[in-house]
C-alpha positions, 0 to 999 in steps of 0.5 A: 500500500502506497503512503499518501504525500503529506503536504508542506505546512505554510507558514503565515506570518501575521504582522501587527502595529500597535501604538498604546493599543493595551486595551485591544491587542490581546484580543486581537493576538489570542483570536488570530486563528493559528491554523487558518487554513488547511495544512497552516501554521500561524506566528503573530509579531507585533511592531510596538511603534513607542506605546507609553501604555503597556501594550507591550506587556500586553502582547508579551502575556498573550504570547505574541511570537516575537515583539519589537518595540521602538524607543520612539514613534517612528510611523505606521510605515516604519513599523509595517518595514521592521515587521517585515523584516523579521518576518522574512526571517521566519521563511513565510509563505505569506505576510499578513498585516492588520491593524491592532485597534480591532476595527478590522476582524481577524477571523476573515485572515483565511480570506484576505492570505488564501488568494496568496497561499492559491499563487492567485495574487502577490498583494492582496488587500482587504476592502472595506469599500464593497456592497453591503458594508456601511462603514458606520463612523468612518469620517465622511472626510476619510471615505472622500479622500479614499476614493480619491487616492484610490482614483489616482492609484488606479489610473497609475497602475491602470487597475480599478482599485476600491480601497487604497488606504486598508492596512489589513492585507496579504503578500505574497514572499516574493513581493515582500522581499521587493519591496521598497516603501518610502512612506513614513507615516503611511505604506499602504498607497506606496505598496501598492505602486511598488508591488505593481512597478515589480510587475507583480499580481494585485487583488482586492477582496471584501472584509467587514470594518467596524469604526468607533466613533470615540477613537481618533485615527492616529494617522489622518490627525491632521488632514491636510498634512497627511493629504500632501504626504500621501500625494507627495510619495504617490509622486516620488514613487511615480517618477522613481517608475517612469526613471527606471522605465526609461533607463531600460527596467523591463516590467515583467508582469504576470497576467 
């Protein structure tokens, strides 16, 4: 009688910044399915960005797998690049990342990291913007400019894009060892340019978000400021692609 091959485990590496999150960065940690799909094995970092709380005694009580934590806030991007680098310490076959305030939730990780896990797609990103989603609470200025970006980015990489600004997505190991964000304070519309400039595969999938109206987004504080900082690593991003187009860089996308 022949033994049935047994198939390789995948390794899932969940990434998640927190700035003073003490109260909900447990939760999350402790419901993140360790084995989300079949034939899966789950390990959590968390990129502690400068709490003053103790989010990080937090995290350490509920067994995040590896914590790091900076001495100062440095940005949601500067996080989102530690964390991945510890990450492709680990050998990942797919790098999700998601926000550690519970707005998002992690029980729809297998949707957002199977697109990856199937080789369908390098960078998957969870949208909020979808039929049936209400996005009770979410600043009516939020939901404006995300459309707006999310138009700019999609005539850039000419593919129709609904969310440009979720942080809850999913990337395939070879986009992340690709990557090169600029960003500081934000990596989400500068991943995007740059997993499409590496001609690499792109897809969106629906997730549900739930906003608190008493939580104030740490990154839009100040919407103008953030508005030029998004359009001015839209812009450095683009003519960094348009350079490398004309001295020859060949796009080899996948279709």
């Amino acid at each position: 009688m022949k033994s049935i091959p047994s198939k390789r485990e995948r390794k899932v590496v969940v990434i998640i910044p927190a700035l003073n999150e003490e109260k909900t960065v447990g939760g999350i940690i402790t419901s993140i399915p360790r084995t989300p799909l079949p034939f899966t094995k789950t390990s959590v970092i968390i990129i502690d960005d400068g709490s003053t709380d103790n989010t990080y005694e937090v995290a350490h009580s509920a067994n995040a797998d590896f914590i790091l934590k900076h001495k100062q806030n440095q940005g949601v991007a500067s996080a989102i690049k530690d964390g991945i680098d510890v990450a492709l310490k680990m050998n990942p076959d797919v790098i999700c990342t998601i926000d550690a305030d519970g707005q998002f939730d992690v029980r729809e990780i297998p949707r957002v990291i199977k697109p990856v896990l199937e080789n369908k797609a390098d960078l998957v990103i969870g949208s909020r913007f979808h039929k049936g989603n209400k996005l009770k609470h979410m600043p009516f200025l939020k939901i404006i400019g995300n459309r707006i970006i999310a138009k700019v980015i999609s005539k850039i990489i000419r593919t129709e894009i609904a969310d440009a600004e979720s942080g809850f997505r999913a990337l395939s190991r070879q986009a992340a060892e690709e990557l090169e964000l600029i960003g500081y304070f934000t990596f989400t519309h500068d991943m995007i340019l740059d997993v499409w400039f590496q001609g690499l595969r792109i897809q969106e999938v629906p997730v549900s978000v739930t906003y608190f109206p008493d939580r104030e987004s740490r990154a839009v504080k100040n919407v103008t400021k953030y508005s030029f900082g998004i359009l001015g690593v839209i812009l450095i991003k683009f003519l960094r692609i348009i350079a490398a187009v004309l001295t020859g860089h060949d796009l080899k996308r996948k279709d």
